[in-house]
C-alpha positions as CSV (number, residue, x, y, z in Angstrom):
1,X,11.8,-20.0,-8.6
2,X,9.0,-17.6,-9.0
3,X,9.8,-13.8,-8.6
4,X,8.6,-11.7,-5.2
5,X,6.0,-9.3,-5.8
6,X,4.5,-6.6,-3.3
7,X,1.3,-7.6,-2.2
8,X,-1.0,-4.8,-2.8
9,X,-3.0,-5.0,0.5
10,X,-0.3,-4.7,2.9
11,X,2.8,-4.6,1.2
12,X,4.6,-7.7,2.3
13,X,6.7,-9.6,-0.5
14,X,5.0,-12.9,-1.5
15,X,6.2,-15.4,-4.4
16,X,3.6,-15.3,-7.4
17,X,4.2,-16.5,-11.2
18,X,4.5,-14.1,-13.6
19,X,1.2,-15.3,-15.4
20,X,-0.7,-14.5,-12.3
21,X,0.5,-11.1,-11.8
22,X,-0.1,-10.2,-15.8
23,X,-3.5,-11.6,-15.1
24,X,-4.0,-9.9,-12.1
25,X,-2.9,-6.7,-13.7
26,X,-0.5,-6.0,-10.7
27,X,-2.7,-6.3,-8.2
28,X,-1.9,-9.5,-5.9
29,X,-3.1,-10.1,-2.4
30,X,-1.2,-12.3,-0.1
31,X,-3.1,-15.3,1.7
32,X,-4.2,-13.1,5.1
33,X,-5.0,-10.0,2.5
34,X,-6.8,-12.5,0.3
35,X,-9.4,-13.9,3.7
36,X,-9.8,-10.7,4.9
37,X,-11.4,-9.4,2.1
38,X,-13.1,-12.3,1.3
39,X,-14.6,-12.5,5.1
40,X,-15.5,-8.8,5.0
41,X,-18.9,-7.7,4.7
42,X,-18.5,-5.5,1.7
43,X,-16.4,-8.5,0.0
44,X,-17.1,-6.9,-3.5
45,X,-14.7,-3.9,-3.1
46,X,-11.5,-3.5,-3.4
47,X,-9.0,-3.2,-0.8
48,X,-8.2,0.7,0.1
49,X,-11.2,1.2,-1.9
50,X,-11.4,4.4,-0.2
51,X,-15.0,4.1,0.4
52,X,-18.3,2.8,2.0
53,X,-20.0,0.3,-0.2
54,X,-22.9,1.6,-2.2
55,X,-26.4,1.9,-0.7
56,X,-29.5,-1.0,-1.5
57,X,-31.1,1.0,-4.5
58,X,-34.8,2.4,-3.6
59,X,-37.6,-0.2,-4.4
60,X,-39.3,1.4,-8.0
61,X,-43.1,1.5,-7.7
């Protein structure tokens, strides 16, 4: 059996291997974590961020 681990979106215990949280460096998502941030808009940051996503860069001339 595979040990519970806090998921690092919302906190709720969910059953990873060990591998995967090494790999992962601690930070697992559970499923509903994992398709929200997936779905969001700014998909490329990190949950609890703490932050907008960064602005298109100006077009150089």
């Amino acid at each position: 059996m595979s040990p519970l681990f806090s998921c690092a979106g919302c906190g709720v215990q969910i059953e990873r291997s060990v591998r995967l949280y090494r790999e992962q460096k601690g930070r697992l998502l559970c499923s509903t974590c994992k398709d929200k941030q997936e779905n969001s808009p700014g998909a490329a940051t990190a949950p609890g961020g703490g932050g907008s996503p960064r602005p298109p860069l100006a077009p150089s001339s």
